[in-house]
Steps between C-alpha positions, in 0.01 A plus 500: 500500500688819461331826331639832433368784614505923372268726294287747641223522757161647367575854650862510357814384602595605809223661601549383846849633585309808624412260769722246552910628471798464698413799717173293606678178604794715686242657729321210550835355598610779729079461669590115552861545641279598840369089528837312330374314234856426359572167412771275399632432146672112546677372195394133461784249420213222364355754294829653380642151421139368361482777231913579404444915666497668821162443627389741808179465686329817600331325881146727501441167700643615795301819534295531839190433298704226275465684183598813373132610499599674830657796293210593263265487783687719754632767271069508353363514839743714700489743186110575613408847653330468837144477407548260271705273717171583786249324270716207476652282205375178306679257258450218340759238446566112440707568838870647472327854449303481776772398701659794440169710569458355760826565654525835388137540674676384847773708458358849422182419729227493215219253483506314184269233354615254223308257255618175382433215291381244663758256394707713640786234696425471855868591594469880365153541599657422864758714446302821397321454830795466705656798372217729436379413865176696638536779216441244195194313387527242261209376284483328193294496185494302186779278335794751400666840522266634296172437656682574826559828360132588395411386889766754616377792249180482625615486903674832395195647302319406819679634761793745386768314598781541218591180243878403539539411139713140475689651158292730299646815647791698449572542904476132533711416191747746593537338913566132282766688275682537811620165463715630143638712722627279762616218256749759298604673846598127618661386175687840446347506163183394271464165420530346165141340520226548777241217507168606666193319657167651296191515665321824431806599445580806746865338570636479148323815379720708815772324479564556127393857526782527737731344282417679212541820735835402553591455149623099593536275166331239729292229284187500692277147502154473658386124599107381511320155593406320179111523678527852568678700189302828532779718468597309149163547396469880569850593378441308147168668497646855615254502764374369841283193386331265751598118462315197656760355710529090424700456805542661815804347710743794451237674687748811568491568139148394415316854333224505241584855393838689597543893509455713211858615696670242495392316127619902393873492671514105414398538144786780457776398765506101496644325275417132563163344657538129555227264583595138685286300650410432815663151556804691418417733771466219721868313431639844558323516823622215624873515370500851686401323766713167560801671334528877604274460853279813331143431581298669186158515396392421163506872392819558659645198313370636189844729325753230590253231356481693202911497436464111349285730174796747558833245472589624093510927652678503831808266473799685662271803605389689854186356511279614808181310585173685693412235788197659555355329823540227745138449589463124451245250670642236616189271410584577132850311506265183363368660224824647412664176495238363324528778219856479474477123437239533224730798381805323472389164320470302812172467588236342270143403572265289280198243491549155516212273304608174727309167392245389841715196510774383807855566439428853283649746717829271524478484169525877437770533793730205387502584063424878524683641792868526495751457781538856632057559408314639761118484560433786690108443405256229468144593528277153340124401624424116376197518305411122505226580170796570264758344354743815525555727771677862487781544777625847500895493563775716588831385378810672641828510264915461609542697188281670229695261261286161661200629345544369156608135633186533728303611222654206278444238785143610505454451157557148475338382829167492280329737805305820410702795651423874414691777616321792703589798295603810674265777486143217477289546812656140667807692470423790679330305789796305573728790467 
């Protein structure tokens, strides 16, 4: 789903230039030239063949903290006057902020406490810790960003210690505008389109501000989960609104309500927001992956994911992609294959009504399954006081096209077989 974005904000257009300009994101690039936060821009022949343009990939995965939350972080913090930095800082984050807190903590010497979700993955709660060492504690409260956020105002209200907003300030935004700067320094001019991870969106607000700064033509496209579109929301309404979020896997870009900054700069400066869904996320995960050896997480997957809604506006342009972080689980690779499956018309799960008689279940393999069917899941308890029992089954595709033949097969084998329909609560167990 693609919707276009402009109009005003509620206090005007461009009311927060005064804040956020060019001159803002140069001095937060000359304040981060001190730690090297420079990354590579890789053109991707896959990508560039995939899609008929020159495809770049901006690697933000490849930052010490594995995202390029490093840069709002350090130019916020460092930016402090001595007291403040005394009392000490707190964020909240679903973990690539924090990272970059918490690094920023260890490197200027300031004790820093973060809050997460508690579904925060394992691998960047352990990764927080290991960077943020003795000067970090982590905690966690409630189930996303946002109620890690009300844990973290109150820590602050508490104690004094100074919030390290994730993307609803203009020193944050302008540290994650850095990245504009970089990408057109490295390509030796603006890009013809920019596509952007959106979260809260403090990357896409700074980076477009930059752009805009620099008077580039760039087409500028911002990409959200399908369970998580809170930046479509607000910018339609002209407004931050808060969303309930209906899935949480891109957890990098899972935020009930982004900044009254960034829906501003995104409702005037972007051009494109484009929703895909998270199976989508998934393939593009693992294609990045098994074919360009780039380990992403689902956020970081998230712009180059998004260039399949994008295929009929970049043909034969510069097209640079935001990789926006590397910080994967390794635990998740099952789920993501099992998404990605499901996603691409492969996977298919459904209840089986077989008769309590002998010879059912070869029945149902030898006249519904064809020769390159899988079962990848048979879950059946015999109830010996019925004449039916339910089986639930996985069936595992060569090609989205067997599922008609399967479907036809099952049809006349006389057996009761209902598909599990994405989105009922079976569905979401399994998956």
């Amino acid at each position: 789903m693609s919707t276009p974005t402009g109009g005003n904000a509620p206090e005007g257009p461009g009311w927060w230039r005064a804040e956020l300009n060019l001159g803002h994101i140069r001095a937060a690039a000359e304040r981060l030239e001190t730690i090297g936060v420079h990354t590579p821009l890789q053109r991707n022949t896959r990508l560039s063949a995939r899609y008929g343009a020159e495809v770049y990939v901006k690697r933000e995965d490849l930052q010490a903290v594995r995202s390029y939350k490093i840069r709002g972080a350090y130019t916020f913090v460092s930016s402090l006057p001595g007291d403040r930095l005394r009392a000490g800082v707190v964020c909240a984050s679903a973990g690539n902020h924090a990272q970059g807190v918490a690094w920023t903590c260890r490197a200027l010497g300031v004790h820093g406490v973060v809050f997460l979700p508690r579904r925060t993955p394992k691998q960047k709660v352990a990764r927080i810790r290991s960077v943020g060492g003795d000067l970090v504690d982590v905690r966690f409260a409630g189930e996303t960003f946002d109620d890690a956020a009300v844990a973290a105002a109150e820590q602050a209200e508490r104690t004094g210690a100074t919030i390290v907003p994730a993307f609803d300030h203009p020193t944050t935004v302008a540290g994650q505008g850095t990245v504009a700067l970089e990408v057109v320094d490295q390509l030796g001019e603006p890009p013809d389109v920019l596509v952007v991870p959106v979260g809260g969106g403090g990357l896409i607000a700074g980076m477009a501000a930059c752009l805009d700064g620099l008077g580039a033509p760039t087409v500028v496209v911002g990409v959200q989960p399908q369970g998580a579109p809170a930046m479509v929301r607000s910018v339609a309404a002209g407004h931050p609104v808060t969303i309930d979020i209906s899935d949480d896997f891109v957890d990098g870009a899972v935020v009930r309500t982004p900044g009254r900054l960034s829906v501003a700069v995104t409702k005037e400066l972007v051009d494109h927001l484009v929703v895909v869904p998270e199976g989508q996320v998934c393939t593009e995960l693992l294609d990045l992956y098994q074919e360009d050896g780039i380990v992403a997480e689902p956020a970081g997957a998230l712009a180059v994911a998004g260039l399949e809604d994008l295929v009929d506006r970049i043909g034969g342009r510069t097209v640079v992609c935001v990789l926006s972080g590397g910080n994967n689980d390794v635990a998740r690779y099952d789920e993501i294959i099992e998404r990605s499956l499901v996603h691409r018309g492969l996977k298919h799960y459904f209840i089986v009504q077989f008769p309590q008689l002998p010879g059912a279940l070869r029945h149902f393999l030898d006249d519904c399954l064809g020769p390159s069917d899988d079962i990848t899941l048979f879950e059946y308890i015999k109830k010996n006081s019925r004449e039916f029992g339910p089986a639930l089954v996985g069936i595992e595709l060569a090609d989205r096209g067997d599922l008609p033949p399967f479907l036809d097969r099952v049809g006349r084998s006389g057996l009761q077989v209902d598909p599990v329909a994405p989105g009922s609560a079976v569905f979401r167990f399994l998956i």
